[in-house]
N, C-alpha and C positions, 0 to 999 in steps of 0.2 A: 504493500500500500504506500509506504514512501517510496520507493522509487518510482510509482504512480504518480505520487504528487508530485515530484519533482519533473518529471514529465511535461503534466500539466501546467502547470506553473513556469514553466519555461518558454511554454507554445502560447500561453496565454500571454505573458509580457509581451513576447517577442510581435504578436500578432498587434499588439495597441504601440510598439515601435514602430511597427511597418504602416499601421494608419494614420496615428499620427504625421507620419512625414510623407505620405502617398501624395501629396499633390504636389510638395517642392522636386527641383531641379537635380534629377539626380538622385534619385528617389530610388530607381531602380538599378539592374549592373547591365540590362539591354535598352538599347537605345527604340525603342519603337513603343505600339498603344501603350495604354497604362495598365489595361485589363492584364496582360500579357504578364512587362514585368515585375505587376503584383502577385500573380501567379506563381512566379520564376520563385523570386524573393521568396514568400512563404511558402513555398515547394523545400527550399536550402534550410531555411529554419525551424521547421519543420524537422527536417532530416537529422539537423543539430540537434534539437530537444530528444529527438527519440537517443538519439547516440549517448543520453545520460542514465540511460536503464541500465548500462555496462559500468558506470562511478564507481560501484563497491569492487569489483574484478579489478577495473584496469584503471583508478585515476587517473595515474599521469599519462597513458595512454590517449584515454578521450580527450583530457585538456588538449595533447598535442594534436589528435586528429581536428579538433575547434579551429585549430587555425585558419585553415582554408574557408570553410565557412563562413567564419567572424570576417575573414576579406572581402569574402561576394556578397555576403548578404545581413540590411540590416536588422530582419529579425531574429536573425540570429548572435546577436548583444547578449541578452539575457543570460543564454544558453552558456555563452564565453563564461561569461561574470558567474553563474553557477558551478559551472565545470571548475573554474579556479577556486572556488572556497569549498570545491570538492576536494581539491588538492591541499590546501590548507589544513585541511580536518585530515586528511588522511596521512600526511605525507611528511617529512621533514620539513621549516620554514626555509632551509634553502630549495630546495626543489621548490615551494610554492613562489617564492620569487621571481625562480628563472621562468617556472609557467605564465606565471604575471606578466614578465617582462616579455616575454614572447610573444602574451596577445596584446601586448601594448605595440607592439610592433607589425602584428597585423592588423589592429586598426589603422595604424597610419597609413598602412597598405592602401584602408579601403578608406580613408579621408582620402589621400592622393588620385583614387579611380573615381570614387562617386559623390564626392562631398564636394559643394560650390566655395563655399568660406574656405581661409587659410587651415593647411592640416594643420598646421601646428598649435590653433585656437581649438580645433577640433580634438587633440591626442590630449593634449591638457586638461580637457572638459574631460574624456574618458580617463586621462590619469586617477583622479578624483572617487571614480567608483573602483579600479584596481584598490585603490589603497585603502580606500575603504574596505572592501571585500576582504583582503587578506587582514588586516585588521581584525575586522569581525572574526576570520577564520581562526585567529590566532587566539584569540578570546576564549570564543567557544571550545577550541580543544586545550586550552589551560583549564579553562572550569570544569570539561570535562573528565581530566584527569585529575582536578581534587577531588572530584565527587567520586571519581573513582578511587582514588588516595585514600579519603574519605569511608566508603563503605568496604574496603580491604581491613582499616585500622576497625572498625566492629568489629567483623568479622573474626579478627585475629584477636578482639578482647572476647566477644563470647567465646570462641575455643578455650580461649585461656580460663575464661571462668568455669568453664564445663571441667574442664583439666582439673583447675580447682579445689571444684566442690567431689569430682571422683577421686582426689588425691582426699581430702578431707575424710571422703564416706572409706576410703580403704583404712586411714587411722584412726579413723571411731572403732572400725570392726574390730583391729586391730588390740586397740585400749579397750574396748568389751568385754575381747576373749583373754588379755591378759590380764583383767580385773578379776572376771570368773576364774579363772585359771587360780590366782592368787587370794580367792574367796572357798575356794571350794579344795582342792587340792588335796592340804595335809590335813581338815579333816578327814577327807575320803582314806588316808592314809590311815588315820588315824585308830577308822572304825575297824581297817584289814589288817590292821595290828590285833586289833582285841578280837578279831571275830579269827584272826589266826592264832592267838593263844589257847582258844576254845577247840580249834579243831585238833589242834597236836597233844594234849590233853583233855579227853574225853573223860579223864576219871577225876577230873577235880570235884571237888566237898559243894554240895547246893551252895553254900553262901557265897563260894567266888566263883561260881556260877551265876549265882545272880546278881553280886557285884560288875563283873564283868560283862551281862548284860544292860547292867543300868550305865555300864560308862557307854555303852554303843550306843544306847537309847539319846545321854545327853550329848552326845558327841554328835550325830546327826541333829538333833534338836536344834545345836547350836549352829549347825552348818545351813538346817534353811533359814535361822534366822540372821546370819549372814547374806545369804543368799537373795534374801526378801530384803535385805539392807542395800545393798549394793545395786539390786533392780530398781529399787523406790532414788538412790541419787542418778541412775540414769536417765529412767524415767522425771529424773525432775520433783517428786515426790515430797524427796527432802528438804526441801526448801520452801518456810511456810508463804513465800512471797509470790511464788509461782500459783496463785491459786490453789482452790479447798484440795487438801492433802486427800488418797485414801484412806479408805478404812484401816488396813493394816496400815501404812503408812504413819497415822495418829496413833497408832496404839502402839507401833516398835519403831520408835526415837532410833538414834542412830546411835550408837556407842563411843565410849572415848576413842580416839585414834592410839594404838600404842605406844609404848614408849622403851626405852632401851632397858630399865630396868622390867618390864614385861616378858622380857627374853629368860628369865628364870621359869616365871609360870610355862611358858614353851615348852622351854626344854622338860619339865617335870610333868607335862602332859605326855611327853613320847615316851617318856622312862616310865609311866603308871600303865602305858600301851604294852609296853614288854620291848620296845629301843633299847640297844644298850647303850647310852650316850651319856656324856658329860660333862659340866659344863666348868670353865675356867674363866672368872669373871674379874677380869685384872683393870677395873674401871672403877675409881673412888667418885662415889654417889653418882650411879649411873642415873637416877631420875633426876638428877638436874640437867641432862644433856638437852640440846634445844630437839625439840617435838619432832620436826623434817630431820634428822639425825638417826634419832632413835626407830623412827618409821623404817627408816631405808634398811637401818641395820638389822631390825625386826623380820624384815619382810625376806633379807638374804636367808638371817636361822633359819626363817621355815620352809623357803622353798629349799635349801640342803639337808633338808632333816626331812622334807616328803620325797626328797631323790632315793636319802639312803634306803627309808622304807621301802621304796618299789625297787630298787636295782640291786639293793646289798643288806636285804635282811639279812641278819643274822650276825651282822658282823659288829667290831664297837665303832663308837663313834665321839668325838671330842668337838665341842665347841668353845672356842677362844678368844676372847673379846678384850682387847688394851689399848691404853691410848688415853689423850687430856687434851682439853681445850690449847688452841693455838698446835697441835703437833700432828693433830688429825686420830683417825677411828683405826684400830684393824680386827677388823673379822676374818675367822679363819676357823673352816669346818673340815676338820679331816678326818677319816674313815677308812679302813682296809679294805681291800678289793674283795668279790669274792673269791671264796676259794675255789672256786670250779673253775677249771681249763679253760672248756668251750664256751663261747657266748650263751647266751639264753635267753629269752623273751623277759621283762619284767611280769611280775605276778598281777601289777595294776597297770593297766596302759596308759603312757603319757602323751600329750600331745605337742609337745616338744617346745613350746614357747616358755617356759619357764627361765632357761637360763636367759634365754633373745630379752624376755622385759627385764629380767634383775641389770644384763648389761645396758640396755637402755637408759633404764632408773638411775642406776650410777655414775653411767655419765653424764647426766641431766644434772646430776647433785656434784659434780666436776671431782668425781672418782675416778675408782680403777679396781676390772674385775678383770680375776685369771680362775682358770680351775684345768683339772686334770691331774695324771696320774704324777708322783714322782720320783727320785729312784729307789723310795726305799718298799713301794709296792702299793702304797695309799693314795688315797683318792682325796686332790684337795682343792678344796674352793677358797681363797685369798679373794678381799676386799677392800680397797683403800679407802677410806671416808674424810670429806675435808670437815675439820672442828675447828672453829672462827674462834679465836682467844678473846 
């Protein structure tokens, strides 16, 4: 439809050039009736307008076929003047120049053959609309490459935002499952401790029978209400600002966050499980340490006290904690391998995120975590913790 219009629009000027000046001197490029070389004339420009359906293919082609035209005939102006700010828009502004400058020179052609005034009064007058034309030409394909400039830089901010908010949604998932993970864990451990003292000892006395069933009971107990703790701050829950809390929610507040002297209750939870572990607490008043200290260091005990549960039951295990403000934290969990040869499946399955968030954690708190075997055949997990003087 636009190369339609353009068409049109071309035949259509061209046609009120050619009338407009059909009665002066020189009007036509044959010397005889009028009828005739009006005929001729709009036959040529004519011809010219149709030659602009091909502009998107071949600009600078058509501009240069214009030329002959634009010499024999005057309605074919327009046509010129179009074809050039076809060039314009299409083309380098040096090629639109030289095209320009070319049918300024075939006008002068056709001043000199058909035009009674001085050509050079006449090429001046057509100078005018050249320069105009490419002007405008030049205009229009600047603006239109901001606009294209323009809808590129969206384009490339929505990508970015999508990017984003999919980087975003991957570290939510991410902090979820290694919230649950760090929620759930080493109670689950905890209970396949007790509920594996029960199976390898089938002849224990009713009473620690049913001792040891009531630590499962409150061991899970405790694990959904962890569990329901940690869904209610995801959910938003915990936070009475966020709008009317649930039900559960209002009824199980969130509990203290732990603290470094907490790490004894820990450890004495895995040792009543039947762990053999122990704990070396070389830290003068560990509940004065600051809060995000004692967390970090908390959360290392227990994800290496729910490893050794699943990978090296049976084995001992020591936990070591020294260090004072201004010198920094060290934690350190070591544990004999087991004794068996071959590999072997753990007894509880992990999902292996465990150590990925403790290193995470740690160096977000501008530490330093190692673990693995060493050469005396134990398995060790070293921590380095910054403590602000």
């Amino acid at each position: 439809m636009i190369d339609l219009a353009w068409v049109l629009l071309s035949g259509l000027l061209g046609l009120i050039f050619l009338v407009t000046n059909a009665g002066t001197q020189g009007a036509g490029w044959i010397h005889g009736p009028a009828p005739v070389a009006f005929g001729v004339d709009a036959g040529i420009g004519g011809l010219a307008s149709a030659m602009l359906w091909f502009r998107r293919r071949w600009p600078a082609g058509v501009a240069v076929a214009m030329l002959v035209p634009m010499a024999l005939a005057r309605s074919a102006q327009p046509a010129s003047l179009l074809s050039v700010l076809n060039v314009t828009l299409r083309r380098r502004p040096a090629v639109a120049a030289s095209v320009a400058g070319a049918h300024q020179v075939a006008f002068i052609g056709f001043s000199l053959l058909w035009v009674d005034y001085p050509w050079w009064a006449a090429s001046l007058f057509m100078s005018t609309y050249q320069v105009a034309i490419v002007a405008l030409g030049l205009y229009a394909r600047a603006r239109r490459g901001l606009v294209a400039s323009l809808h590129e830089q969206v384009r490339q901010a929505e990508a970015t935002q999508h990017l984003m908010a999919e980087q975003a949604r991957r570290a939510e998932r991410a902090r979820i499952a290694a919230e649950m993970h760090d929620v759930l864990a080493h109670r689950v451990s905890l209970m396949a401790l007790h509920a594996g003292a029960l199976e390898v000892r089938p002849d224990l006395p009713p009473h620690e029978v049913r001792e040891t069933a009531g630590l499962i009971r409150s061991t899970a107990r405790q694990a959904l209400t962890e569990l329901r703790d940690i869904i209610g701050v995801l959910r938003g829950t915990g936070n009475p600002q966020e709008g009317p809390p649930g039900a559960e929610a209002s009824e199980a507040p969130l509990r203290p966050l732990p603290r470094l002297g907490d790490i004894a209750h820990l450890v004495g939870g895995y040792q009543r499980a039947g762990l053999n572990v122990e704990l070396d607490m070389r830290v003068a008043e560990p509940d004065a340490a600051p809060g995000p200290l004692g967390r970090d260091a908390y959360r290392i005990v227990r994800e290496a006290l729910t490893n050794v549960s699943k990978h090296a039951r049976g084995t001992a295990a020591t936990v070591s904690l020294s260090g004072r403000p201004g010198e920094g934290l060290l934690v350190m969990v070591r544990n004999k391998l087991p004794a068996w040869a071959e590999p072997r499946p753990a007894e509880l399955p992990g999902a292996g995120l465990g150590l990925v968030s403790l290193a995470e954690r740690v160096a977000l708190a501008g530490g330093t975590l190692a673990h693995g075997p060493d050469d005396n055949g134990d398995f060790v997990l070293t921590a380095t913790l910054r403590w602000e003087g």
